[in-house]
N, C-alpha and C positions, 0 to 999 in steps of 0.2 A: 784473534786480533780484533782491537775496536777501534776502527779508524775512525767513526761516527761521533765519536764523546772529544769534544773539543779541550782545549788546554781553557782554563781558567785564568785572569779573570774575564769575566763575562756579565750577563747582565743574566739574573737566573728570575723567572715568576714558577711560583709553585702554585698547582692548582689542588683546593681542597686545604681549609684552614682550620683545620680541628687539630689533636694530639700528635696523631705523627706526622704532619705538617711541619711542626716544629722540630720533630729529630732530622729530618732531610736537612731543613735550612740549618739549622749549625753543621750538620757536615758538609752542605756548601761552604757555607762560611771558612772557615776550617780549610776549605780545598783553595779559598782566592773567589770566590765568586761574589757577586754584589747582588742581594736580594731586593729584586725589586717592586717583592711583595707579592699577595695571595687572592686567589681566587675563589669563591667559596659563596654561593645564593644563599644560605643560612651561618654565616661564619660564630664563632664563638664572642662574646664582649672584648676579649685583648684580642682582636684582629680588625684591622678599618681593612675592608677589601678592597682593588683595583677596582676603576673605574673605567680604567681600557688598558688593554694589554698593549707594550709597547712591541713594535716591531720588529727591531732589531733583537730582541729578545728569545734566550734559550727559554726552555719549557720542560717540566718533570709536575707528574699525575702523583702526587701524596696524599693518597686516602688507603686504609687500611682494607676496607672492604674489597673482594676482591671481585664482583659482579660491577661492583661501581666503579672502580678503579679502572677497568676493561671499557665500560662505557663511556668514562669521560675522556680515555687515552684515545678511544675511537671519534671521539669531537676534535680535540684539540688535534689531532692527525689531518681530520677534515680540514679546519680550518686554515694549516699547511704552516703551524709552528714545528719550530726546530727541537725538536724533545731530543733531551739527551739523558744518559745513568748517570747518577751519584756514586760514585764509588770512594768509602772512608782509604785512607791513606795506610792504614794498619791492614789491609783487609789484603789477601795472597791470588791473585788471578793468572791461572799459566798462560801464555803465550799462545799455547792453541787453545784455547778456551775458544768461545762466542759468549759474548754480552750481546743479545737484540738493546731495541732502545727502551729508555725508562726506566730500568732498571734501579733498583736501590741497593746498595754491598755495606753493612755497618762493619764495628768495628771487628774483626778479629775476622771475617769471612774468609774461607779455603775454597776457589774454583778450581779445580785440576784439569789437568791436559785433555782434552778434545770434550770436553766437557761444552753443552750448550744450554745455555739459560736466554729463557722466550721475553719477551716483551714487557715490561713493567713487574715484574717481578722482583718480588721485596726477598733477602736474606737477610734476617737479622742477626743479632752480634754472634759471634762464635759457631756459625754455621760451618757447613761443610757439603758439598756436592762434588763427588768422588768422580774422577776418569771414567770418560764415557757416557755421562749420563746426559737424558735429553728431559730438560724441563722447559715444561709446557708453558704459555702464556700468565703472567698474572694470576701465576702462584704465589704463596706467600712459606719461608720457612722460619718457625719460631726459633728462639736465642738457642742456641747449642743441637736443633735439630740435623741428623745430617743422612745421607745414603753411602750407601757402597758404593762399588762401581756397578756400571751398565744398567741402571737405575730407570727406568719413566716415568716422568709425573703428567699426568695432564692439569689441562688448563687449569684454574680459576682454584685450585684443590691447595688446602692447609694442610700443616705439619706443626701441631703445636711444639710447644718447648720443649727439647730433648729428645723428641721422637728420632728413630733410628730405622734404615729401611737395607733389607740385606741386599748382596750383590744379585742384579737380575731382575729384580722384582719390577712387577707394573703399578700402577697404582693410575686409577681412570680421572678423570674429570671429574672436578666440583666434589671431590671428597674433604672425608672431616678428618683428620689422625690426629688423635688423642693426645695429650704432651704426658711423653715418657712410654708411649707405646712404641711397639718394637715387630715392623711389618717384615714377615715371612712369607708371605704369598701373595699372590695379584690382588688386586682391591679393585671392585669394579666399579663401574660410574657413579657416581651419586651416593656413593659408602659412607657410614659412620663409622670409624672403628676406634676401639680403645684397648687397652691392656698389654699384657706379654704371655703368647703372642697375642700381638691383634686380631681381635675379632670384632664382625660385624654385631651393630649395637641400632634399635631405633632409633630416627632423626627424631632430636629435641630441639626444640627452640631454648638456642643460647640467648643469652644478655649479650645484647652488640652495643655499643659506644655509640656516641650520638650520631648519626647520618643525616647529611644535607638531602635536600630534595634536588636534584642536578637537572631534571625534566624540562623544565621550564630558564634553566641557567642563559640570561643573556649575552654574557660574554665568552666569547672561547678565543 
């Protein structure tokens, strides 16, 4: 149950004003909430940022990155805004599930029964996190990624597109899973892995989408 995620409308500011910035606010939009605008020390040209956060104001962290995402969720908490999950209206969440807060659920998302998903954690369209499983913090899972049951992810760890993780499996912290790889056995902290099955592969420096510098961010 998520008694934490308030009924909309409401007054939503989303912090972080790049690309997926924008997929969150249309599915507030969409849900009844009233955007009342972005936060972002480096924003993109089609964004005029906030100049003070209003108070009455809910709050959701939409940045893709997932170290960043963690750290500005850990400001905007300090600051004692009211963060709450987006969850699209297509998207399937059992009853005993746990949503922690922040959370982002697109279109087509599968939670199942006692199923717990951690804090700002993004599931993108067509995912799927199977009975029993416990996901970690400010994860992120790409479109049609999904697990078995009894499943672990830790923190801050991707699942590209498609990726598939069998019943049981661990999978540590701040890991990379390949989109379309297919995990068979524990994956330890800090893993790259790809293929079928997945295996471990050296860390490459990917291409990441543009990142704000949030260190020095005046406003939370």
């Amino acid at each position: 149950m998520n008694p934490d995620v308030p009924r909309p409308p409401g007054t939503l500011v989303i912090f972080g004003g790049w690309f997926f910035s924008r997929v969150v606010a249309e599915t507030a939009e969409l849900l009844g909430w009233t955007i009342a605008g972005f936060v972002d020390p480096d924003p993109p040209g089609w964004v005029t940022p906030l100049r003070h956060v209003p108070d009455e104001s809910f709050a959701i962290v939409a940045i893709g990155n997932n170290p960043q995402r963690a750290f500005v969720h850990g400001k905007v908490l300090e600051r004692g805004r009211r963060v709450v999950s987006i969850i699209h209206p297509t998207a399937s969440v059992s009853q005993s599930a746990v949503l922690e807060k922040g959370c982002y659920l697109a279109e087509y998302v599968t939670v199942r029964s006692a199923a717990v998903v951690g804090s700002g954690t993004i599931l993108n369209s067509g995912s799927v996190v199977s009975h029993d499983c416990q996901i970690g913090p400010f994860v992120t899972f790409g479109p049609n990624a999904a697990t078995s049951g009894h499943v672990s992810i830790g923190a801050r760890t991707t699942l590209g597109v498609g990726a598939c993780v069998r019943p049981h499996a661990k999978i540590g912290c701040d890991c990379e899973v390949g989109a379309g790889a297919a995990v068979a056995c524990d994956i330890r902290d800090g893993s790259t892995v790809v293929g079928v099955p997945a295996r471990a592969i050296p860390k490459r420096s990917a291409k990441q989408d543009k990142q704000s510098d949030w260190s020095a961010n005046p406003i939370w």
